[in-house]
Backbone as JSON Lines, residues from 0, in Angstrom:
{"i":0,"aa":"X","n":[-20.73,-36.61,73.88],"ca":[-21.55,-37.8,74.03],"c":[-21.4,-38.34,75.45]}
{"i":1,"aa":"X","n":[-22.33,-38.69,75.79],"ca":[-22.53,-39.27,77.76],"c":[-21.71,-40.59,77.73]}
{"i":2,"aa":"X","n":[-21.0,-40.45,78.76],"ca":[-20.72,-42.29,78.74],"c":[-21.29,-43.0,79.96]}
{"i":3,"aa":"X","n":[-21.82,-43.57,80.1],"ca":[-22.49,-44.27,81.03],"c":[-22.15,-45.68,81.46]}
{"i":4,"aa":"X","n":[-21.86,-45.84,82.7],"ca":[-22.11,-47.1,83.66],"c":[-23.15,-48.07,83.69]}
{"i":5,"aa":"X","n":[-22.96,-49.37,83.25],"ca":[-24.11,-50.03,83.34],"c":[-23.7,-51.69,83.72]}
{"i":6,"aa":"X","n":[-24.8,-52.34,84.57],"ca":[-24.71,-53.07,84.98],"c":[-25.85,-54.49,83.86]}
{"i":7,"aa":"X","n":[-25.17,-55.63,83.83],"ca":[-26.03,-56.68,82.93],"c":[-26.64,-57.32,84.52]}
{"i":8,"aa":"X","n":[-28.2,-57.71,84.0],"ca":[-28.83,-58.44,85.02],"c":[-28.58,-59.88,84.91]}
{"i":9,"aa":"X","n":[-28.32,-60.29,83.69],"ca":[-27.73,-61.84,83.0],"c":[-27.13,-61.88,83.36]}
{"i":10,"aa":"X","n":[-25.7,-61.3,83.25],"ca":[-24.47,-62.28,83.4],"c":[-23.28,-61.45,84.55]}
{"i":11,"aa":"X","n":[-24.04,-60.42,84.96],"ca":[-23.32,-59.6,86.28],"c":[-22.13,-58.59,85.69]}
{"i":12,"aa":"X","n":[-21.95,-58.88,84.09],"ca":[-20.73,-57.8,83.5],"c":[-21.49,-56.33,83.43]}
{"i":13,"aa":"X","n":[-20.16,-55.41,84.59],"ca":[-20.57,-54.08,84.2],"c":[-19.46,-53.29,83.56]}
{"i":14,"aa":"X","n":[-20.31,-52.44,82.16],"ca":[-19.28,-52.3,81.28],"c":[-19.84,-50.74,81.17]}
{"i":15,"aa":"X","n":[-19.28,-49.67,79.98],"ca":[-19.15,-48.35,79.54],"c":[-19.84,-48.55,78.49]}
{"i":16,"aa":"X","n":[-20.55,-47.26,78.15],"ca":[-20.79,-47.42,77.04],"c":[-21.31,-45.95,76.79]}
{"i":17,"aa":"X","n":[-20.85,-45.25,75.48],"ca":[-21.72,-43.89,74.94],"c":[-22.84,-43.86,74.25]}
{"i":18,"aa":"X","n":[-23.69,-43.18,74.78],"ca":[-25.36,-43.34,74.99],"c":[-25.82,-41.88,73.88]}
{"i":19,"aa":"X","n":[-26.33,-41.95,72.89],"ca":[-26.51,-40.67,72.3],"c":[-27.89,-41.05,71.77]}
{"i":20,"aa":"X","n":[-28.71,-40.45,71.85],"ca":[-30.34,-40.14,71.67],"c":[-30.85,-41.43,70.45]}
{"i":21,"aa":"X","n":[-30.26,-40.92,69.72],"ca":[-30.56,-41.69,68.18],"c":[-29.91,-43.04,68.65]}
{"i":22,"aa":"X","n":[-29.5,-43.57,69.26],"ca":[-28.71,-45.0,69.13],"c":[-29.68,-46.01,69.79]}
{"i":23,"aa":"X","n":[-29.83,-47.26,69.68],"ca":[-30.67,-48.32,70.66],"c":[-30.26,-48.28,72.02]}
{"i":24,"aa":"X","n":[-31.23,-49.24,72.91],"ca":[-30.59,-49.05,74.15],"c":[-29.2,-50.05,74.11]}
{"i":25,"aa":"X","n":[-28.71,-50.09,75.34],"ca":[-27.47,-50.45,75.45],"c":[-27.61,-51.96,75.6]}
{"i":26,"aa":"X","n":[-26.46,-52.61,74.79],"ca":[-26.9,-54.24,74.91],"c":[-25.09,-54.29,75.57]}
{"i":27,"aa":"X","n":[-25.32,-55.83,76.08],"ca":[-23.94,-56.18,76.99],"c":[-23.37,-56.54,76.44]}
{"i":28,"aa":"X","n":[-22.29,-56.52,76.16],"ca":[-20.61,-56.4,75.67],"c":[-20.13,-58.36,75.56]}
{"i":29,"aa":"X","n":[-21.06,-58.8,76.82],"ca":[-20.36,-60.27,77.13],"c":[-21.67,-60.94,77.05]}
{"i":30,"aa":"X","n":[-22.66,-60.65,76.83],"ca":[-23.36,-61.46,76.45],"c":[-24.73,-61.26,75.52]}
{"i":31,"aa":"X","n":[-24.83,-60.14,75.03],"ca":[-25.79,-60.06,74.66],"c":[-26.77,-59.46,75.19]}
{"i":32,"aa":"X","n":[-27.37,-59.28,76.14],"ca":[-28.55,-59.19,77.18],"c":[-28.55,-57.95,76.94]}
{"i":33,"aa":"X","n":[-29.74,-57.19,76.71],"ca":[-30.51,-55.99,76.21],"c":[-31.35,-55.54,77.87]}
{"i":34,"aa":"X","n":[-30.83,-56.83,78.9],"ca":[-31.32,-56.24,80.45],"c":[-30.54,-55.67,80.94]}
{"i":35,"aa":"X","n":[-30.01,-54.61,80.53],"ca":[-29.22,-54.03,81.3],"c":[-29.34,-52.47,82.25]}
{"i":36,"aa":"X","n":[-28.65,-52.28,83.41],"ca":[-29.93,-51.07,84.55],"c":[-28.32,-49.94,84.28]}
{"i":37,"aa":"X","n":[-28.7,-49.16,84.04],"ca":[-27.81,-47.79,84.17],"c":[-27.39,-47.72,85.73]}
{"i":38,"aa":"X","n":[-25.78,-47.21,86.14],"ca":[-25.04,-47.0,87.33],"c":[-25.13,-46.0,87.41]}
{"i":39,"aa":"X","n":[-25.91,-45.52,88.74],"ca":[-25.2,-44.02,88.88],"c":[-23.79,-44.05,89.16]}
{"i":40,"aa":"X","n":[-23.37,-42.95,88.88],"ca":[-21.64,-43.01,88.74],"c":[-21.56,-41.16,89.14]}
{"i":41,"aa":"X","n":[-20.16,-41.08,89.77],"ca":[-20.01,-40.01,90.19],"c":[-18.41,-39.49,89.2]}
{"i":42,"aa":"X","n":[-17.82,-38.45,89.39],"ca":[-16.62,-38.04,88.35],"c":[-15.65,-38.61,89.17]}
{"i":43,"aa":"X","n":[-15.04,-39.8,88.31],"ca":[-13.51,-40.58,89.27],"c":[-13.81,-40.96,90.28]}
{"i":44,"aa":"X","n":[-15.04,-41.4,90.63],"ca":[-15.68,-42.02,92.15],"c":[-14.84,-43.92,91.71]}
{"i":45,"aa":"X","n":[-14.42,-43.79,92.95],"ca":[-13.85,-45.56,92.86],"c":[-14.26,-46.25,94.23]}
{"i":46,"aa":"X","n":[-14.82,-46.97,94.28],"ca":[-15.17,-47.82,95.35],"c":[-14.27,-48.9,95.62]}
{"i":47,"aa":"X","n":[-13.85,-49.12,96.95],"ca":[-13.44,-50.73,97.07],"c":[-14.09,-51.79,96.74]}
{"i":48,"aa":"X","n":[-15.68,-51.72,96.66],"ca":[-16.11,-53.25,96.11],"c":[-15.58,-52.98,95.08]}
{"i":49,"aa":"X","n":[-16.21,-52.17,94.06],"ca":[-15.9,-51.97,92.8],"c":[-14.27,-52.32,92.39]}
{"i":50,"aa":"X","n":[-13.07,-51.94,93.35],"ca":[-11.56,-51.94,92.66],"c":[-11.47,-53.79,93.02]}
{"i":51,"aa":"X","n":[-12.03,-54.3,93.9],"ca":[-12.17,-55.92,94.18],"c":[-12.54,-56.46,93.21]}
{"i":52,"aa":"X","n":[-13.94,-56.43,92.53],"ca":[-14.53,-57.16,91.55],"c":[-13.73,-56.36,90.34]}
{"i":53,"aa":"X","n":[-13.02,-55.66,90.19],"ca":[-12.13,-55.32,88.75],"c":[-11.14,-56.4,88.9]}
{"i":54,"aa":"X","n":[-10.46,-56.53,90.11],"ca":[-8.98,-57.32,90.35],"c":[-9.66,-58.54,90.48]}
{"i":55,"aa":"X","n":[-10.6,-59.08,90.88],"ca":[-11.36,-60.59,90.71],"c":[-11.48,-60.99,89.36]}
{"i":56,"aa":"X","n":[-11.61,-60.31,88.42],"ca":[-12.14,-60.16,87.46],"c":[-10.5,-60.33,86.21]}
{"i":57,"aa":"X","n":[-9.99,-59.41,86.94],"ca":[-8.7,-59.67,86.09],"c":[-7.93,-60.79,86.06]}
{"i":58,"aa":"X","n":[-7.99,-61.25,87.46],"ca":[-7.28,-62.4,87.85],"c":[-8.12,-63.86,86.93]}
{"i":59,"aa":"X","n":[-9.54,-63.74,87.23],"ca":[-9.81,-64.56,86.55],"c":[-9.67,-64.91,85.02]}
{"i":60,"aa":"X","n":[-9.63,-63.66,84.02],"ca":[-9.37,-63.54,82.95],"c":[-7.74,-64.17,82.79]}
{"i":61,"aa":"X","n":[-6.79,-63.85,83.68],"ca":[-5.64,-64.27,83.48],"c":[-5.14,-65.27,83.97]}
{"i":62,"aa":"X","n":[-5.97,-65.9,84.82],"ca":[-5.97,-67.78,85.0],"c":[-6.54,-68.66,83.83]}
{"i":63,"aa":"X","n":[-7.79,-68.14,83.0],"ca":[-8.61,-68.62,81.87],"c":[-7.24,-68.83,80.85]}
{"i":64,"aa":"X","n":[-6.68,-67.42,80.84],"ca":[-5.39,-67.34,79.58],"c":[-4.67,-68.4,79.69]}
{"i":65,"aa":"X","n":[-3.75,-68.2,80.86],"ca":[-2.81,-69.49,81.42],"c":[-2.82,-70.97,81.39]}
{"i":66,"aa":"X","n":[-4.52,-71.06,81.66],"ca":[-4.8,-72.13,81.45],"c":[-4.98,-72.74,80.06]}
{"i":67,"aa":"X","n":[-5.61,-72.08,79.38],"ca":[-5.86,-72.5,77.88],"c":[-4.19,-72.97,77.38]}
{"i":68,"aa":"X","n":[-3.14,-72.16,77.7],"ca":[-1.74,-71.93,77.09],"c":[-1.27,-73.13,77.7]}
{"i":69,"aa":"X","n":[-1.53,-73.68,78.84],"ca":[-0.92,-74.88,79.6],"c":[-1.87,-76.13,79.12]}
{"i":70,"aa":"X","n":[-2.9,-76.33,78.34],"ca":[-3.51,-76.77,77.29],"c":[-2.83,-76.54,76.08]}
{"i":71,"aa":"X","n":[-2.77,-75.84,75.63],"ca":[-2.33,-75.76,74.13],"c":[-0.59,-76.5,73.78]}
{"i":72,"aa":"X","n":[-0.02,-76.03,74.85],"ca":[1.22,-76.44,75.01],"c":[1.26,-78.17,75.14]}
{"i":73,"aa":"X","n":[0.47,-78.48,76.55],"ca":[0.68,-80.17,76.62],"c":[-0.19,-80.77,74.89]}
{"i":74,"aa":"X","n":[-1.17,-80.43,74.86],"ca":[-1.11,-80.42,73.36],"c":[-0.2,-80.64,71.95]}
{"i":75,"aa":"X","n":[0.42,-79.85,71.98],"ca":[2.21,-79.56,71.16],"c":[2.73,-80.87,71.63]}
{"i":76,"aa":"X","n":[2.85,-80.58,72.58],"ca":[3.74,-81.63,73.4],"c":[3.52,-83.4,73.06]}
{"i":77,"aa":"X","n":[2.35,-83.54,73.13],"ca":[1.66,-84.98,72.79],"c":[2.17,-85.17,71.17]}
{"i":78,"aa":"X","n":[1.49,-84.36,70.57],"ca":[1.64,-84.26,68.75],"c":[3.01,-84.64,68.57]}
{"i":79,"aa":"X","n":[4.28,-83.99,68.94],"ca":[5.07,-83.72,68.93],"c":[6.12,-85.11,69.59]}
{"i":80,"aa":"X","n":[5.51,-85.59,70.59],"ca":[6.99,-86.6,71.32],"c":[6.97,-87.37,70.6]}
{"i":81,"aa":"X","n":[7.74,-88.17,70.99],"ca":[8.4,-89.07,69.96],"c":[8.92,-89.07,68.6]}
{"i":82,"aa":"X","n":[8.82,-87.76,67.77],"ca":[9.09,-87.49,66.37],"c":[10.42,-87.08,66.28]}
């Protein structure tokens, strides 16, 4: 089965996905959007934009985490003083 590169025109997430004849076209992973344009892609081709917007991407996912947890915690924390 092909796996293919694809880019969302909505929301800029480019994700994988296996493409086999019989299946619909490819919808986005993060949002829904059925606009999505096929990557050409080469075998283990890695680009520097591309390894940037992965590590942009990670970082942001793991500030979102942190943050929610430094929420959830002062949270606890409120419920919690004085008892």
């Amino acid at each position: 089965m092909p796996l293919y590169d694809f880019h969302c025109n909505e929301c800029g997430h480019e994700f994988e996905a296996l493409v086999r004849p019989q299946d619909p076209p490819a919808k986005c992973p993060s949002c829904q959007s059925a606009t999505v344009e096929k990557l050409l892609s080469g075998f283990a081709l890695h680009t520097e934009d591309r390894h940037r917007a992965a590590v942009a991407d990670s970082r942001k996912r793991q500030i979102a985490k942190n943050k929610d947890k430094l929420v959830a915690e002062e949270e606890y924390r409120k419920e919690h003083e004085g008892h």
